[in-house]
Each structure stands twice: as C-alpha cells, then as structure tokens.
C-alpha positions as CSV (number, residue, x, y, z in Angstrom):
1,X,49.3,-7.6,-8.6
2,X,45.8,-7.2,-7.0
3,X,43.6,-5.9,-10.2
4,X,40.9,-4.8,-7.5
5,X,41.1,-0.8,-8.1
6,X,40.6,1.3,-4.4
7,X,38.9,4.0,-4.9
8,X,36.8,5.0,-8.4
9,X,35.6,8.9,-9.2
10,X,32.6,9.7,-11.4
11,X,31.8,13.4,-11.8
12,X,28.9,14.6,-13.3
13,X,25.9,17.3,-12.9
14,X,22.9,14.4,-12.4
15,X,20.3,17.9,-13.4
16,X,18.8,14.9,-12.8
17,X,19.7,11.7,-11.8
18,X,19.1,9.1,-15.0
19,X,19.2,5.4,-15.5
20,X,22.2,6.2,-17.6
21,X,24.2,7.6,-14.7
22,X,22.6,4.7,-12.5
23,X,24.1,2.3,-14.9
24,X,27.9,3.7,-14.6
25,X,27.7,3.7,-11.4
26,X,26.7,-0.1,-10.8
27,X,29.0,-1.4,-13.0
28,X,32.0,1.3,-11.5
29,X,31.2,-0.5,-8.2
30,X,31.6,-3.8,-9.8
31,X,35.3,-3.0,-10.2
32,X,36.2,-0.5,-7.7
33,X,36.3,-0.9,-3.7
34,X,34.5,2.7,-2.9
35,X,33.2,4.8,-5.6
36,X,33.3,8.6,-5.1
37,X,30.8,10.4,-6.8
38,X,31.5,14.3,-7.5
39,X,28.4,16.4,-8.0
40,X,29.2,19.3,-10.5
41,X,27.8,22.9,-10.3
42,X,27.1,22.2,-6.8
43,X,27.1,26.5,-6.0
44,X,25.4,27.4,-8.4
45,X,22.1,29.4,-8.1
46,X,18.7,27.8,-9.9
47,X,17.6,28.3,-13.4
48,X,16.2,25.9,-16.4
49,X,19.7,24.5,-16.7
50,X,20.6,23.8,-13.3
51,X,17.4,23.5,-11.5
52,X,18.1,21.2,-8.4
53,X,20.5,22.3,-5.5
54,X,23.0,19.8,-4.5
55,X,20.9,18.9,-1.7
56,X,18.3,17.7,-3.8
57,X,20.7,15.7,-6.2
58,X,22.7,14.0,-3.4
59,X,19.0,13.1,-2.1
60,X,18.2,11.1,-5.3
61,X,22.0,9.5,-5.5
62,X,21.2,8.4,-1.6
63,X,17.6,7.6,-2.3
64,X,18.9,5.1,-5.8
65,X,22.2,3.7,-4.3
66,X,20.8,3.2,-0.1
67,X,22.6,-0.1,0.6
68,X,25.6,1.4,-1.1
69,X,25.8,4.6,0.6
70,X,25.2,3.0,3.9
71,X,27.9,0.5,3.5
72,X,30.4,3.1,2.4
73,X,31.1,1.7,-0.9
74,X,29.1,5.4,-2.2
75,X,30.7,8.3,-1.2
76,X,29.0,11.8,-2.5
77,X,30.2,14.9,-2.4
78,X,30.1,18.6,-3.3
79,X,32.2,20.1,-6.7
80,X,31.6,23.8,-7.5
81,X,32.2,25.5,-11.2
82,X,35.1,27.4,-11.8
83,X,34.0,29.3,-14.8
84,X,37.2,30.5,-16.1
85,X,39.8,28.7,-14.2
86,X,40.2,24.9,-15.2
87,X,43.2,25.3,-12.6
88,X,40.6,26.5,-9.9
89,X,38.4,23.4,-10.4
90,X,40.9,20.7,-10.9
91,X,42.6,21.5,-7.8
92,X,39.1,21.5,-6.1
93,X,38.4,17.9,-7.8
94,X,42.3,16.8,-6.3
95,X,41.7,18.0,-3.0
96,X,38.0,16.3,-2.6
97,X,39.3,12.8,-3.6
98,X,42.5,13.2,-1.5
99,X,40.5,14.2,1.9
100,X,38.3,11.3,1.1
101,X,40.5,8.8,0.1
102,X,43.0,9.7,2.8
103,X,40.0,9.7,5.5
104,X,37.9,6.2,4.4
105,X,40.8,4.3,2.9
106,X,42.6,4.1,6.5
107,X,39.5,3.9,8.2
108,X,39.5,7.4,9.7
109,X,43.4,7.3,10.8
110,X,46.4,8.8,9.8
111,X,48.1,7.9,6.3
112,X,52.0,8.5,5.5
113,X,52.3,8.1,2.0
114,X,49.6,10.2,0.7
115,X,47.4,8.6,-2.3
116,X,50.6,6.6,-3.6
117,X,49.2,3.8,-0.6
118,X,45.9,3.7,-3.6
119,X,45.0,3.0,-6.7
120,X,42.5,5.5,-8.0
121,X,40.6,5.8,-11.3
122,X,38.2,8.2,-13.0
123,X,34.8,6.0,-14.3
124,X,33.1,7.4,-17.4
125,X,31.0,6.9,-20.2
126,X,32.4,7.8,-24.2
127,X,36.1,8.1,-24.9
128,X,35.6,11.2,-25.6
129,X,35.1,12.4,-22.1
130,X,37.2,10.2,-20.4
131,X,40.2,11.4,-22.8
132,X,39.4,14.6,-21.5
133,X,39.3,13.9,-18.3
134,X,42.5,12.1,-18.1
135,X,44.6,15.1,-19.7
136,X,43.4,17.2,-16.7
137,X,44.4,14.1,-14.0
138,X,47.1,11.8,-15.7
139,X,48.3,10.8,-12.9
140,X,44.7,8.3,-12.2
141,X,43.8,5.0,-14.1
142,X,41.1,5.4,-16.3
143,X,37.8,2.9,-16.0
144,X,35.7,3.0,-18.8
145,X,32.2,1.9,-18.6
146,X,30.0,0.8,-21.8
147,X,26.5,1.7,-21.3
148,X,23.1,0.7,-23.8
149,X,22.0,4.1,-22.8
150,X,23.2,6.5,-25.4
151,X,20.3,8.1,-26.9
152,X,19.1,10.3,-24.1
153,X,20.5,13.0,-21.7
154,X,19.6,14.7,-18.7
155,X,19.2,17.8,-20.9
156,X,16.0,15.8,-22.5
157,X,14.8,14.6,-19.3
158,X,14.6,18.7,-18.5
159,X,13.0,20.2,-22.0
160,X,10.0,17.8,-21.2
161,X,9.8,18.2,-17.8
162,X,9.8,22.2,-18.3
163,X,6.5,23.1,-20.1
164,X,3.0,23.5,-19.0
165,X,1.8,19.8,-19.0
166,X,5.1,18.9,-17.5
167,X,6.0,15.3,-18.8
168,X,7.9,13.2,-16.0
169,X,10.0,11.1,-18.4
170,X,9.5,7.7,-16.0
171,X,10.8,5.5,-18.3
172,X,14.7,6.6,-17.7
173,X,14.2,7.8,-14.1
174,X,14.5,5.8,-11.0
175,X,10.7,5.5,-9.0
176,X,12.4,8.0,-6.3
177,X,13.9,10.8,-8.8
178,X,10.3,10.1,-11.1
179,X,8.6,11.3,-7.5
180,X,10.8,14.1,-6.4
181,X,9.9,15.5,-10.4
182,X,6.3,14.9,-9.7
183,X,6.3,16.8,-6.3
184,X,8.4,19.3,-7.2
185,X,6.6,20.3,-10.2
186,X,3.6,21.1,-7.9
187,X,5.4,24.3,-5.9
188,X,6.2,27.6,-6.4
189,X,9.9,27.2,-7.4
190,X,9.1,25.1,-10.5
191,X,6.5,27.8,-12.0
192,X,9.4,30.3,-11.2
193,X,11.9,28.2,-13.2
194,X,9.1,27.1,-16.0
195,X,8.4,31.2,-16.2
196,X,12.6,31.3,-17.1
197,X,12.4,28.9,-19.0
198,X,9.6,30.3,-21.6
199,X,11.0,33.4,-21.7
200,X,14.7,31.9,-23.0
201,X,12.8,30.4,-25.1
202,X,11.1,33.0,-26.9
203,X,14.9,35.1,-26.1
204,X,16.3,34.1,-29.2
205,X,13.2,34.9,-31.8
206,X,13.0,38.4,-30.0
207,X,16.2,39.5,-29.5
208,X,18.9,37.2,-31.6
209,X,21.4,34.5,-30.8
210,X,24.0,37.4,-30.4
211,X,26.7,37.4,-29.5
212,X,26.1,40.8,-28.0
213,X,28.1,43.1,-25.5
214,X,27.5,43.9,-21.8
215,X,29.6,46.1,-19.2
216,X,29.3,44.9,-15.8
217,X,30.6,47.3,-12.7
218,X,31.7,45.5,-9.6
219,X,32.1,48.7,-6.7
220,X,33.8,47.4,-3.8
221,X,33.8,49.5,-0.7
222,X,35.5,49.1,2.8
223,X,35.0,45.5,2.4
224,X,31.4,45.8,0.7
225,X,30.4,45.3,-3.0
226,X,27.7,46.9,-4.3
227,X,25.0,44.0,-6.0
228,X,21.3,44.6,-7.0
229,X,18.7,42.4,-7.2
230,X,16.8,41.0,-10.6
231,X,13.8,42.4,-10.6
232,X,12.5,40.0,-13.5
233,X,13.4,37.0,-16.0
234,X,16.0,35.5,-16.2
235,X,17.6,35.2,-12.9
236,X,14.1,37.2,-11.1
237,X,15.0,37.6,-6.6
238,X,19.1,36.8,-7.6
239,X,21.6,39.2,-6.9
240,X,23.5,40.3,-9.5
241,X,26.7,43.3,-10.7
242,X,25.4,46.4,-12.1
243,X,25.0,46.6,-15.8
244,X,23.4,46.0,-18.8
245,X,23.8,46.1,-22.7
246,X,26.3,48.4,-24.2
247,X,23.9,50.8,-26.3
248,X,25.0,51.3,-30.5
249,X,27.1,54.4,-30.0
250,X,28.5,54.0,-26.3
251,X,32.2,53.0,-25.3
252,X,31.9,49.6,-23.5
253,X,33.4,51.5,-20.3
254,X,30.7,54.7,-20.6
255,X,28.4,52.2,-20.9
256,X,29.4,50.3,-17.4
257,X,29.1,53.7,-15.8
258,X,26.1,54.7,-16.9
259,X,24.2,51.2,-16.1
260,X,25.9,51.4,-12.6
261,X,24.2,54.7,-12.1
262,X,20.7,54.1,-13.6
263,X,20.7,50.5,-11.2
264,X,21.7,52.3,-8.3
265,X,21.5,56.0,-8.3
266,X,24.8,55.6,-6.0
267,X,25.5,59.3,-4.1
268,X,27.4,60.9,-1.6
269,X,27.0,63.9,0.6
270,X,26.2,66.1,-2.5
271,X,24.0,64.0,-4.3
272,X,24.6,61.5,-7.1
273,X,27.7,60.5,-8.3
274,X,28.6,62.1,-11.8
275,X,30.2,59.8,-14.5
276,X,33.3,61.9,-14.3
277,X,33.9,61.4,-11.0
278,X,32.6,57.6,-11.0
279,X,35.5,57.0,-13.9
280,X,38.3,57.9,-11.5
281,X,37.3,55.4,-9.2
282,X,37.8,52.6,-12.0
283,X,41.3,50.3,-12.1
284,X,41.5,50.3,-15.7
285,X,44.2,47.6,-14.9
286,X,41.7,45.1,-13.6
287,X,39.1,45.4,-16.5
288,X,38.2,42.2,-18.0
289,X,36.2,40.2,-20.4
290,X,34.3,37.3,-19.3
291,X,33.4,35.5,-22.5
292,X,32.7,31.5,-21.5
293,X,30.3,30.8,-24.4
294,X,27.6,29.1,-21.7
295,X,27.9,31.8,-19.2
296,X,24.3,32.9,-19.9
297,X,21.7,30.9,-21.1
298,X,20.1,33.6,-23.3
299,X,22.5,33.6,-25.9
300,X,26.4,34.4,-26.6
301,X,26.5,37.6,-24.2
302,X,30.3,38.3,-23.3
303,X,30.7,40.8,-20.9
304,X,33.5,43.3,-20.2
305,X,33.9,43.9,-16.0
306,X,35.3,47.2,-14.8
307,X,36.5,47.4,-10.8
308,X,35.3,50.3,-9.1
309,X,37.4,50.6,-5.7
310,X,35.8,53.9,-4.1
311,X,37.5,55.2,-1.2
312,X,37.1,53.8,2.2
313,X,35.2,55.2,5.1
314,X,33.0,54.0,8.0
315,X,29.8,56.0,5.9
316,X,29.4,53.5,2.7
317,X,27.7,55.7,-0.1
318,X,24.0,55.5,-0.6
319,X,22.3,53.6,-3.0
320,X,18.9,53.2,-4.3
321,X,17.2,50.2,-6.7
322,X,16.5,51.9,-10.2
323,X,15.6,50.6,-13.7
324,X,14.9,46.7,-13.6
325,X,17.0,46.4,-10.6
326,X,13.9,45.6,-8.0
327,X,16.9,46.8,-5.1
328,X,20.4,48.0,-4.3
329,X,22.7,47.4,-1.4
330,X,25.6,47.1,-0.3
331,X,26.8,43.5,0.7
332,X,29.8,42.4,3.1
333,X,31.7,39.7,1.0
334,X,31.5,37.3,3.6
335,X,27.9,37.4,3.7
336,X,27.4,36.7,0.1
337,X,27.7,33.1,-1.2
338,X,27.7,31.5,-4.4
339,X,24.1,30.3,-5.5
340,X,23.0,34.0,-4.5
341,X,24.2,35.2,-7.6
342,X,23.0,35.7,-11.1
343,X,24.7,33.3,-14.0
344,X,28.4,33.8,-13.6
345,X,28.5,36.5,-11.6
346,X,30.2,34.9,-8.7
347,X,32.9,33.9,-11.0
348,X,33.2,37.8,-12.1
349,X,33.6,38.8,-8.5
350,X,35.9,36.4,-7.7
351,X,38.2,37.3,-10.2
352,X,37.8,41.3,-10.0
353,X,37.6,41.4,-6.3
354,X,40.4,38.7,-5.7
355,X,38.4,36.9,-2.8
C-alpha cells in the first residue's frame, strides 16, 4: 500500500501566523501530497481577539509558504464560525475539502467516486486537539505532528503586540508576518483595536466577570431587520441588534422591549411604538438564549433574543439612533454580511431570522 497520504487538512485561526504553525505545516507537507490549510473565523468582524481579516492572514500564509503555494502543494482557504451549530461548521469544513480535493486531486476534471479515490488526513499539534478533531470527522486519518514549540501561542503574540509601546514578538514570527505587525501597528485600525482592547481590560475591574444578562430584539420587516450601529467600545462603527442589560427588577422580555425603543425610538403613523403594542409583535416561540461562554469578550454575558416580526408593508416604520446607539436603520438581509456585525450577532440573526 502506497503510505504517501493525498491530501492533509490543518485548521486553525493563525490571529497571527507563528513559527509554531509554520512548523506543522512543514513537516505536514513532508508526509502529505497537497496540504489544505483552513483559516478559522474567517467572517468575523475585528476586535482584540480576532484582529486580522482573512485577507490579511492568507497574505502571511502566501507570503511564508511562496514556493509551496505556487506549486500547489498549499492550498488556503476560507472557514467561518458557527457559534452554536458544530453541525453548521462541520459540514462547512466537509464541503471545503471535498470541492478542493475533488477539483486539484484530478487536475481540474471530473471525479466518479467522490473522496473514496483519496486518502485524507487532519494534521495537528497535541492529542488533545487532534482527538477532538477526529470525533467530529472519523471518517479521515489522523497525522500528528510533534512540535518544540509549546510554550507560546498566538494569544501571547497579541497581549504584547496590543499596548502602547507595541512589542513585535520577532523571535516566533516569520520576517514577513514581523513586518505586516510593524506596519500595521502604525494606522488607524490598530489604535481602534488597542482603544478595545484597554477598555476590556479595565471591563472586568469596573464592572465584574459576570455572568450577567442581556435581551437582544431582532425586528424583521418585509424582508429588512432593524440593526444599530455601536456608537463606542467594544465593537465602536459595527452594527449590532437592539438591546442592552436587563436592569435589577425588569423581566428579561420588558427589558428587550424597552432597549429596542430607547436604541431606536421605532414609530408609525401615530408616533412611537408603545411597549404594549411592541409585545404583540414578538414570537414568544422563537425566543432564545445565546449563552456560548466566548461570545463576548467582556465577560460571561448570555443573552436571551426575542423575534419581533412586525407586519409587512411597502412603508417600513421609522426609526431613529438613540442612547449609545450612534444610528438606526433598517437593513435588507442580503445587504448585510457577516464581519459587519458586532460579536455573535450574526449567529443570533441567523438563527432567529432563519436566513
């Protein structure tokens, strides 16, 4: 039997690109034929967490692994979150490496027998992971890769590189990912994302680790939903639902209405909405908790969603920005992407609006 494996897949986040991540993927090309790298969180919007698009990672991948890329050996591409659907994001990992493997394993051309024609195996670091990894896709080899690099993580490479005198941790970056981190700490979107990161920071001291309580509306109309934008930290220009903390003696679902009011001062013909009338509209059927304990990076916040379907008509009600919301408007769904969105917000909509 040939012991050559076709097609590896490493996924990761590379928030940024190590020498750690550099060194599984060398040795994964070693034993694999074409090695398919996955970058995670791919649509999701900036913040101290995730602070590179997937542009800019796939840039440093390319930039680290040129003769590799350009050969076809390295094949990188685009994996989104699924907050709270592994189901959602396993299936998007499946379908990734089946295009790609059905596309460059027969040269561009047509293949019969699916991905039985290939061996395929998943490439990772610590048995921990990669026992994880192959509960969700049994049905791939697994290729584990030692690496002397255990002490460090991208998270490390971040905490230094977000502070005032920004430290460029050289030592585990490649020279092209140490001089994207040294010219991108010199524009606006890095004092934007330093300015986050201070205030979550100083979050926790101020306010507690939680976990606290928040009611978010989502208010879909004739094919609109109604989404303000963050007017401050965390999350300052994103769009974001309605809502806001539940206050001491407010019902989570009063407290939903009342935020979706004060953020938008929403009104018909007759003037603003009142609560009464705003309840009816909600599908108490569709209410949900969104509790994913990394959902937002201020603390344990888990959030209770309430769909608001208001009638439909060619007039959409009028809205106005209020409170901390610096606007409010209505939004056609298919206008709206992911990385527009404030922390899992995108995940909230597209389980309440079922896009």
């Amino acid at each position: 039997m040939n012991d050559t494996i076709d097609f590896g897949v490493f996924i990761g986040r590379f928030q940024p690109l190590h020498i750690g991540h550099e060194h599984v993927i060398t040795h994964a090309l070693e034993r694999v034929n074409r090695l398919i790298v996955l970058v995670g969180s791919a649509n999701m919007a900036r913040d101290p967490r995730n602070p590179f698009t997937y542009a800019e990672r796939e840039t440093m991948l390319r930039a680290a692994f040129r003769h590799e890329v350009a050969e076809g050996r390295l094949i990188i591409a685009p994996l989104d979150d699924h907050l709270y659907s592994d189901t959602a994001w396993v299936t998007q990992v499946q379908r990734t490496v089946r295009a790609i493997v059905l596309d460059h394993g027969n040269h561009h051309g047509f293949q019969s027998h699916g991905l039985s024609d290939f061996r395929v195996a998943l490439a990772g670091y610590g048995k921990d992971a990669s026992s994880y990894y192959l509960k969700l896709f049994p049905e791939w080899e697994n290729l584990q890769i030692d690496s002397q690099y255990g002490t460090f993580s991208s998270s490390d490479v971040r905490q230094r590189y977000f502070q005032r005198i920004p430290d460029v941790a050289g030592s585990i970056l490649s020279t092209g990912v140490a001089e994207f981190l040294r010219h991108f700490m010199l524009g606006d979107t890095f004092r934007a994302l330093l300015e986050e990161a201070e205030f979550l920071a100083a979050y926790p001291a101020q306010w507690g680790k939680g976990p606290f309580v928040t009611a978010d509306a989502v208010v879909v109309q004739s094919g609109h939903i109604l989404l303000v934008e963050r007017g401050r930290a965390p999350g300052k220009g994103l769009l974001a639902l309605p809502g806001g903390f539940v206050n001491p003696a407010e019902r989570i679902r009063d407290a939903a209405i009342r935020e979706l009011r004060e953020e938008t001062s929403i009104s018909d013909g007759k003037g603003q909405i009142p609560p009464a009338m705003l309840a009816s509209f909600i599908e108490d059927s569709r209410s949900r908790v969104f509790d994913a304990p990394n959902r937002s990076l201020r603390g344990r916040i888990i959030t209770h969603a309430f769909l608001f379907r208001l009638p439909e008509r060619r007039k959409l009600f009028s809205v106005k920005g209020g409170d901390d919301a610096a606007h409010a408007r209505w939004y056609r769904f298919g206008d709206l992407s992911p990385e527009m969105l404030f922390e899992d917000h995108w995940s909230i909509i597209e389980e309440m609006a079922d896009l």
